[in-house]
C-alpha positions in Angstrom: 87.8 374.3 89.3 87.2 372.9 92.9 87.3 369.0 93.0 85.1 368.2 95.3 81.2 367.4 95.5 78.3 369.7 95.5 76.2 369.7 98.6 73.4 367.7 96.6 75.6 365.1 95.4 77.0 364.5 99.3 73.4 364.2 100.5 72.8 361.8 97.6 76.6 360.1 98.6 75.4 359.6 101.8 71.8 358.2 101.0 73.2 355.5 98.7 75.9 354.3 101.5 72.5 354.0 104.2 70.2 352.3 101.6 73.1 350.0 100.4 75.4 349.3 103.1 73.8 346.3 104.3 73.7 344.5 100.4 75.6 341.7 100.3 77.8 341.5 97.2 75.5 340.0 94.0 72.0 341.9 95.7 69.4 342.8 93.4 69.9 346.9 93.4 67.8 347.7 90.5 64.6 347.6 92.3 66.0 350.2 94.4 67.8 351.8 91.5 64.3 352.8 89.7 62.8 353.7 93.2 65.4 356.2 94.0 65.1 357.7 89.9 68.9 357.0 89.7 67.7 355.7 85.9 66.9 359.6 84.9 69.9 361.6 86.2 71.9 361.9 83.5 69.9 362.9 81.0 67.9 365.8 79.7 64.3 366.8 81.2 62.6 366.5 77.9 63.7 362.6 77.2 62.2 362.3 80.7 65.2 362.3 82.9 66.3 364.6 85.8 68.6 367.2 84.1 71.7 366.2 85.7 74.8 365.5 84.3 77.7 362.7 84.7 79.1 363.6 88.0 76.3 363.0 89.8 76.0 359.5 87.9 79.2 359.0 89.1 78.2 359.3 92.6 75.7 356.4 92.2 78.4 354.4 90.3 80.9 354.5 93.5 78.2 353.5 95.7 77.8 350.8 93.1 81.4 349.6 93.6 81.3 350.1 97.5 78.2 347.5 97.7 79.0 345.1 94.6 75.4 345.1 93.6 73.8 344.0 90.4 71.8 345.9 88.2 72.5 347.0 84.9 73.3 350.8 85.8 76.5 350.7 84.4 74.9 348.3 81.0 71.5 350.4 80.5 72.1 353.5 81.7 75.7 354.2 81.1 76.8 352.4 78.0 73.4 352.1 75.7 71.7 355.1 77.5 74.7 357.7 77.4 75.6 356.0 73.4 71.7 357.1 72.4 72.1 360.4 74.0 75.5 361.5 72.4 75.8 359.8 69.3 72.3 358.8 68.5 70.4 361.4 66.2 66.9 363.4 67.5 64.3 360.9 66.1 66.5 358.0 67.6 66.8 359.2 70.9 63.2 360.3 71.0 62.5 357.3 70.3 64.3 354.6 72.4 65.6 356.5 75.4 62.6 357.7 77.1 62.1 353.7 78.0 65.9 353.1 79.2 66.0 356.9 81.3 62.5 355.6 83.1 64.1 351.9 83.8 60.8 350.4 81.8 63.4 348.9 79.1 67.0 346.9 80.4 69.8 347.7 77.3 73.1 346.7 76.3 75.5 348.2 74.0 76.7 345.6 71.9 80.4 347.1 71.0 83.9 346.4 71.2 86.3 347.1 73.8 87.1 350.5 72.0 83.6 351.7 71.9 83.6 352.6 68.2 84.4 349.4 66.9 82.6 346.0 66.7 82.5 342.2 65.3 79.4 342.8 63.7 78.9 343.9 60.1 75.9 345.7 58.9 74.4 346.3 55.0 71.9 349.6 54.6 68.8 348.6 52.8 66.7 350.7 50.9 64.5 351.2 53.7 67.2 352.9 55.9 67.8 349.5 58.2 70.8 347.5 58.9 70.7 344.1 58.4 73.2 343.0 61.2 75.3 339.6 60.8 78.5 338.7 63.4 79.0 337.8 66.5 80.8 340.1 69.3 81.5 338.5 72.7 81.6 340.0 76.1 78.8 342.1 76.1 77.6 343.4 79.6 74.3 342.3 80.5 72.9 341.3 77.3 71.4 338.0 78.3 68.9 340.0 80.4 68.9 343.1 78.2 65.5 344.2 76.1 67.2 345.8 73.5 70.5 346.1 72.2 72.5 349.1 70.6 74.9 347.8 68.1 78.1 349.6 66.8 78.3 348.4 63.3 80.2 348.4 60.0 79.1 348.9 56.8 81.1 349.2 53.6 80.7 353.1 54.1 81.8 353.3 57.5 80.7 352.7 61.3 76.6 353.0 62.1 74.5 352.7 64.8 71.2 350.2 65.9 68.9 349.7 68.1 67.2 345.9 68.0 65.1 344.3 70.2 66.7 341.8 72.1 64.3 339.1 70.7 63.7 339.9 67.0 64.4 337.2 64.5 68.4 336.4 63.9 68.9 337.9 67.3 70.7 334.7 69.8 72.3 335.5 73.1 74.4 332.8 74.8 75.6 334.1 78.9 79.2 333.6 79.1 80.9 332.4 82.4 82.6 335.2 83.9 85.4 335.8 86.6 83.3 338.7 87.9 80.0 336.7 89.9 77.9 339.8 90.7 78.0 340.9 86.8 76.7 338.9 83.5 78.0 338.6 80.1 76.8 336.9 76.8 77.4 336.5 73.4 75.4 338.1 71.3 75.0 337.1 67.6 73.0 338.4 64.7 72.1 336.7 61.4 70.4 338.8 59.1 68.3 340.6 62.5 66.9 344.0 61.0 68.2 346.9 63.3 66.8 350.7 62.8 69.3 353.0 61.9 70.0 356.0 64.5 73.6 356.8 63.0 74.1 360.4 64.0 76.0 362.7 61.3 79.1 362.6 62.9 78.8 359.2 64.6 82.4 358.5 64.7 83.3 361.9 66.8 80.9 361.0 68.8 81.5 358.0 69.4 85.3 359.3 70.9 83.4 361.3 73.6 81.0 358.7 74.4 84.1 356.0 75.0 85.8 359.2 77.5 82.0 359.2 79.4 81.6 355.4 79.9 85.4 355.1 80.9 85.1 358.1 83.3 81.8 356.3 84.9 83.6 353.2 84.9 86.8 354.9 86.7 84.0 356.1 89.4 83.0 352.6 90.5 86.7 351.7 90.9 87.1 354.6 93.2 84.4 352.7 95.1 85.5 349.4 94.9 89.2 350.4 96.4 87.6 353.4 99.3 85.5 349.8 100.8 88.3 347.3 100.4 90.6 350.2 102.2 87.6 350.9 104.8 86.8 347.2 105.4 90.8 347.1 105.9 91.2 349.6 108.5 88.1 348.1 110.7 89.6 344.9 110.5 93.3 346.2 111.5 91.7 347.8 114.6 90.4 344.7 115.8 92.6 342.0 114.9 94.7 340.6 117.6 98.2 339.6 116.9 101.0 339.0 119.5 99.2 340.4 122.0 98.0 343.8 120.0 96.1 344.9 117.0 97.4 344.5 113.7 97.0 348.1 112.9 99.8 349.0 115.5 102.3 347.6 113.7 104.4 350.5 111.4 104.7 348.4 108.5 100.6 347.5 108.2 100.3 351.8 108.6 102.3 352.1 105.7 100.4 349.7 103.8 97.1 351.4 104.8 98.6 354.8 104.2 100.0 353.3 100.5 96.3 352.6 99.8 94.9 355.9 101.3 96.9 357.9 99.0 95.8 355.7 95.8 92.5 356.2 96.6 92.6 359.8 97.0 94.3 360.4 93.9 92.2 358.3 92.0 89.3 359.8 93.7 90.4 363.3 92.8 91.1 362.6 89.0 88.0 360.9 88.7 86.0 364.2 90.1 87.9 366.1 87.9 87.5 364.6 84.9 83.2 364.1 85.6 82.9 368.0 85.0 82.6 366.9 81.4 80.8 369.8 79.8 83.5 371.9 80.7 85.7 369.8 78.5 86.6 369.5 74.3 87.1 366.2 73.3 90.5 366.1 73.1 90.8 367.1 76.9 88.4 365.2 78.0 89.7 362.0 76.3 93.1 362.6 78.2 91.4 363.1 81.5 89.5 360.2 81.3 92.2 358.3 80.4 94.2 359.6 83.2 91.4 358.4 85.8 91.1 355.0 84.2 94.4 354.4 84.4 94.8 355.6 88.2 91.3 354.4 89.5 92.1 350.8 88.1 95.9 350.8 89.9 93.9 351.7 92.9 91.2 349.1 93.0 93.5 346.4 92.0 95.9 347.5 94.4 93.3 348.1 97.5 91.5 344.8 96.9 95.4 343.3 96.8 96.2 344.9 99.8 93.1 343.8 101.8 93.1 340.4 100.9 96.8 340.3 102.2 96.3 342.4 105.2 92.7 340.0 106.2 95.7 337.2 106.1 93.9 333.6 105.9 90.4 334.7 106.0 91.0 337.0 103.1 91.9 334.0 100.9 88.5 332.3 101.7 85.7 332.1 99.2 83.2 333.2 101.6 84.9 336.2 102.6 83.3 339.4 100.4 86.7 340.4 99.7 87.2 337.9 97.2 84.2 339.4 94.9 85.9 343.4 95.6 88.6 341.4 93.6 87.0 339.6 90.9 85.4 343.0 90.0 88.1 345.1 90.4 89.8 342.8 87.8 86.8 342.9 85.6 86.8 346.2 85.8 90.6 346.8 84.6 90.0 344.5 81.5 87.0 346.6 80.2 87.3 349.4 77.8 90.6 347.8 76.5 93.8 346.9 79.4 95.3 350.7 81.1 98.3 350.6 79.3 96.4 351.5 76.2 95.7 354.6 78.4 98.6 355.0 79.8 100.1 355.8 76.1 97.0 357.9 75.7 97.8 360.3 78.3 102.0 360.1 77.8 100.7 360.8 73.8 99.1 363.7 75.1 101.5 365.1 77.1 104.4 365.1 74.6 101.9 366.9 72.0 102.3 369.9 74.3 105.6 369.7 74.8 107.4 372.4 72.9 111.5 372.4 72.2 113.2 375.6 73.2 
């Protein structure tokens, strides 16, 4: 299996880095999100979207990292979008994705860190609704979200809703985050009435769905750590120091080279582990564990490494570096910390391991 991108997802590589590369970190991309269709590609033709499939989402989400930009790509049409998709049953997604694949509607996926769990409890009623009561904090974008997909318990086990974001007993409260491009809330329901899209086997699908999101999330980390090592390298070519440019000096080529290779590796997994359809759960859980873990070393590491290298003006609040940062440790806290991962894939591993 060649890791590497088609000729299509280059050109659309290299269209995102021209339309974005002059965004400052925070910029509005969601106008130009819905311009360019990004909304439809990973979903089916017949729910209105292009056909495509979650490596070429991923190429939008690295270009999301590289620029810093908000929207709620990664919120609407990565979490609540991909959720409806896979775990959501036919009248359900018929129903509510058509909206989120054309960008019409903003959604949030109102979930814990482990995907298939949440704070919020939900009773059936006769009518096949939930009645949804709890609170669950950190939610991506659900201040600014039109409707919210809610992983919730009942007494017979996990279900999934789709609410409007302001139906009665729905509050949202925006949370102050260490990330300043992104938003989270609150969100808390007392007694909101939810429609029930539970697929059959919700709970299996729920497992893939987490190994999507943290494989699209893994692709914007790639981004975050290829522009703190590119913004690096440019600035080591023109910084003076005794009399010659930092990036003549062994030790900084080491560094450099040290976050290179990170990249690239993480890069590689990451492209790997997109091919999803190729995959069975079980593998695919284990790849995408493997890129989380390496993609979020590599941003944390790169955005490390170039605030160091940048020296004073690094440090400086109005430098951009400081938001790569803030994201790429935003980013590394989401979907529960790597070494929940990290024993994911050493787990896996073991299991095929046999004694002689």
């Amino acid at each position: 299996m060649p890791i590497e991108l088609t000729v299509e997802q280059r050109d659309l590589q290299a269209a995102l880095t021209d339309a974005w590369s002059d965004h400052a970190p925070a910029h509005d991309l969601w106008p130009s999100i819905r311009e360019l269709g990004l909304t439809e590609i990973p979903f089916p033709e017949e729910l209105g979207g292009a056909g495509y499939g979650l490596k070429d989402a991923s190429v939008v989400m690295v270009a999301h990292g590289r620029c810093l930009g908000a929207s709620p790509y990664l919120s609407s049409v990565i979490m609540a979008g991909l959720t409806l998709l896979h775990a959501a049953d036919e009248e359900g997604r018929r129903a509510h994705l058509p909206a989120i694949v054309s960008g019409d509607r903003r959604a949030a996926l109102v979930c814990g860190s482990a995907i298939g769990s949440s704070s919020i409890d939900a009773e059936l009623t006769e009518a096949g609704t939930l009645l949804l009561n709890g609170r669950q904090n950190v939610v991506l974008d659900a201040a600014s979200a039109d409707v919210l997909v809610v992983v919730a318990h009942t007494a017979s086990g996990v279900e999934l809703g789709v609410v409007d974001s302001g139906a009665a007993g729905v509050s949202r409260e925006v949370r102050e985050s260490l990330d300043l491009t992104r938003e989270f809330a609150s969100v808390e329901f007392a007694g909101a009435e939810a429609v029930r899209v539970s697929d059959s086997r919700l709970e299996d699908r729920l497992g893939r769905v987490r190994s999507l999101l943290m494989i699209a999330l893994a692709a914007e980390q790639v981004g975050i750590a290829r522009q703190c090592l590119e913004m690096t390298v440019d600035y080591a070519k023109t910084r003076q120091q005794f009399g010659r440019t930092i990036g003549s000096f062994q030790a900084l080529k080491h560094r450099l080279v040290d976050m290179l290779v990170a990249t690239e590796l993480a890069e590689a997994t990451v492209l790997a582990a997109a091919d999803a359809d190729r995959f069975d759960d079980a593998e695919l859980a284990e790849r995408a564990a493997s890129a989380r873990v390496l993609a979020s070393r590599a941003a944390m590491f790169a955005a490390e490494e170039a605030i160091q290298i940048h020296g004073g003006i690094g440090f400086t609040f109005e430098h951009p570096l400081h938001h790569h940062f803030r994201r790429a440790k935003t980013d590394q806290l989401l979907f529960q910390d790597t070494e929940v991962h990290v024993d994911a894939v050493a787990r896996a591993v073991t299991g095929r391991v046999t004694t002689p």
